[in-house]
PyMOL commands that place a pseudoatom at each C-alpha (Angstrom):
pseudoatom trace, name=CA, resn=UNK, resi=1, chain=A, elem=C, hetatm=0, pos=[58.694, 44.996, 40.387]
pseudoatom trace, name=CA, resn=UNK, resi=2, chain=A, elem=C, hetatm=0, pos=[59.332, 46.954, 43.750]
pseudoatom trace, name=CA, resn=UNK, resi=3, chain=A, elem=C, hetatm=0, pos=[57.916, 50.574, 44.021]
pseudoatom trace, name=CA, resn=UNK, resi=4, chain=A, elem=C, hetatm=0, pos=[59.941, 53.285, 45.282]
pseudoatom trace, name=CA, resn=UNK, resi=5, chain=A, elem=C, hetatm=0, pos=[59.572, 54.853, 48.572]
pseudoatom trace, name=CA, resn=UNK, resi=6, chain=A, elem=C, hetatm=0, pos=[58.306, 58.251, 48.842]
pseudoatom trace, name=CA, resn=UNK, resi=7, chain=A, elem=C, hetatm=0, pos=[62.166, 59.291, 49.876]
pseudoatom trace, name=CA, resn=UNK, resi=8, chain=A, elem=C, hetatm=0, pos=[63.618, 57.630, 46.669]
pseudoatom trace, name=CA, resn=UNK, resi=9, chain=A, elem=C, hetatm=0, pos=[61.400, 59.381, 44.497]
pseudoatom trace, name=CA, resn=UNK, resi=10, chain=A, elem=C, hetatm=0, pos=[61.989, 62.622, 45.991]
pseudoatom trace, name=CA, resn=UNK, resi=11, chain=A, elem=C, hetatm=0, pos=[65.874, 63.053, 46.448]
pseudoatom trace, name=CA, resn=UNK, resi=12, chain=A, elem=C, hetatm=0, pos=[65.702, 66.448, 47.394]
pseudoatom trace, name=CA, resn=UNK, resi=13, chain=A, elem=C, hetatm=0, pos=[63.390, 65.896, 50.609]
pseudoatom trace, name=CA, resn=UNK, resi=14, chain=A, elem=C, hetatm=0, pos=[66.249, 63.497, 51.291]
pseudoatom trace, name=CA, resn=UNK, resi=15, chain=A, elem=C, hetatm=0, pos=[68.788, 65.216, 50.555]
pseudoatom trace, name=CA, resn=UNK, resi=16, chain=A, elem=C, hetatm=0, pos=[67.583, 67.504, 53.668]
pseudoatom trace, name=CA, resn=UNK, resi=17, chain=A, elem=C, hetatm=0, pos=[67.011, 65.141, 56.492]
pseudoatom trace, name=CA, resn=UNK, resi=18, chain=A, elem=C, hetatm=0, pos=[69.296, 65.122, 59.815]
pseudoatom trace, name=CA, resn=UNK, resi=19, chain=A, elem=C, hetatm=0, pos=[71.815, 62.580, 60.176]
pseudoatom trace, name=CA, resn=UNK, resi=20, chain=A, elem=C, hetatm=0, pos=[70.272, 60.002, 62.490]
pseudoatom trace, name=CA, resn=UNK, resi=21, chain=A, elem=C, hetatm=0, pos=[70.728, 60.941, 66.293]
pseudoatom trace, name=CA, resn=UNK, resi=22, chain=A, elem=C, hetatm=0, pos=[72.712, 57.425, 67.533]
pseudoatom trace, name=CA, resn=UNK, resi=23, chain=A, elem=C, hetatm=0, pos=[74.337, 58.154, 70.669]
pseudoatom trace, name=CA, resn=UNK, resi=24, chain=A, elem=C, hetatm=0, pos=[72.720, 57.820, 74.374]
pseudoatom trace, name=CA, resn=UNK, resi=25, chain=A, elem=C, hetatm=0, pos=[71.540, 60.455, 75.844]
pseudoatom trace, name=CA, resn=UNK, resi=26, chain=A, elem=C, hetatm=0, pos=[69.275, 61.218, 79.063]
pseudoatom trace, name=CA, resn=UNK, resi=27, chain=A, elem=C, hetatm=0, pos=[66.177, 60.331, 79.275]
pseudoatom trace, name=CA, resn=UNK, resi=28, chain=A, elem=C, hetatm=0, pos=[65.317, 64.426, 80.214]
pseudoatom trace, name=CA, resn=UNK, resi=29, chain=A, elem=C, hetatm=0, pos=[67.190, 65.508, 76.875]
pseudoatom trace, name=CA, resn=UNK, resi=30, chain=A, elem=C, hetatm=0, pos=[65.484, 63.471, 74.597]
pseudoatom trace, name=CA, resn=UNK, resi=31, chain=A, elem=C, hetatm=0, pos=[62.058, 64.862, 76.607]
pseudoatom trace, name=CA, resn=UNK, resi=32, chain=A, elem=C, hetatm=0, pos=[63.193, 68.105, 75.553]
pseudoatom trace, name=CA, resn=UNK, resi=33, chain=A, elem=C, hetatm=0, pos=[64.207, 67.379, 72.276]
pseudoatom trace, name=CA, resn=UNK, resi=34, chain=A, elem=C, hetatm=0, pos=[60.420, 65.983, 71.570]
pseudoatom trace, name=CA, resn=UNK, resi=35, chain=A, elem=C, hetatm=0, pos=[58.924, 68.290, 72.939]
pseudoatom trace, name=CA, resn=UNK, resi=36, chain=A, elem=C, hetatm=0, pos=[60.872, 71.062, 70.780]
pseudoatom trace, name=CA, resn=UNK, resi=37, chain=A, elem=C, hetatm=0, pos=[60.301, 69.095, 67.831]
pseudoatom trace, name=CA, resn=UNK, resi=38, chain=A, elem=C, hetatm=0, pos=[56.425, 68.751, 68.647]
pseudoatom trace, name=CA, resn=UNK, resi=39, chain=A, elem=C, hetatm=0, pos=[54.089, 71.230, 66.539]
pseudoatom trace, name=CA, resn=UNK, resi=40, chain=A, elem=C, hetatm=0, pos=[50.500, 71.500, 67.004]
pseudoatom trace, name=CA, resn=UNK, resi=41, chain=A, elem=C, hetatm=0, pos=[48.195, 71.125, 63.914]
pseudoatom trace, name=CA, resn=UNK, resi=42, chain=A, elem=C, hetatm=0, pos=[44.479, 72.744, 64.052]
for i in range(1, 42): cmd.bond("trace and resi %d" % i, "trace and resi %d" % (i + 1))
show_as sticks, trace
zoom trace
């Protein structure tokens, strides 16, 4: 018997994530898009 993953036992976390970002993109954008995403935990 398998256990389910944290996502499959909470569908509605899930049901909020982005679509997958799978196109190229410059090496600058996805600096900036890390960087936006970043958060700083005391």
């Amino acid at each position: 018997m398998t256990r389910p993953t944290f996502l499959e036992s909470v569908p509605e976390v899930s049901a909020k994530l982005k679509e997958p970002e799978t196109k190229e993109r410059k090496f600058e954008d996805v600096g900036k898009s890390a960087g936006q995403a970043a958060v700083l935990v005391y």
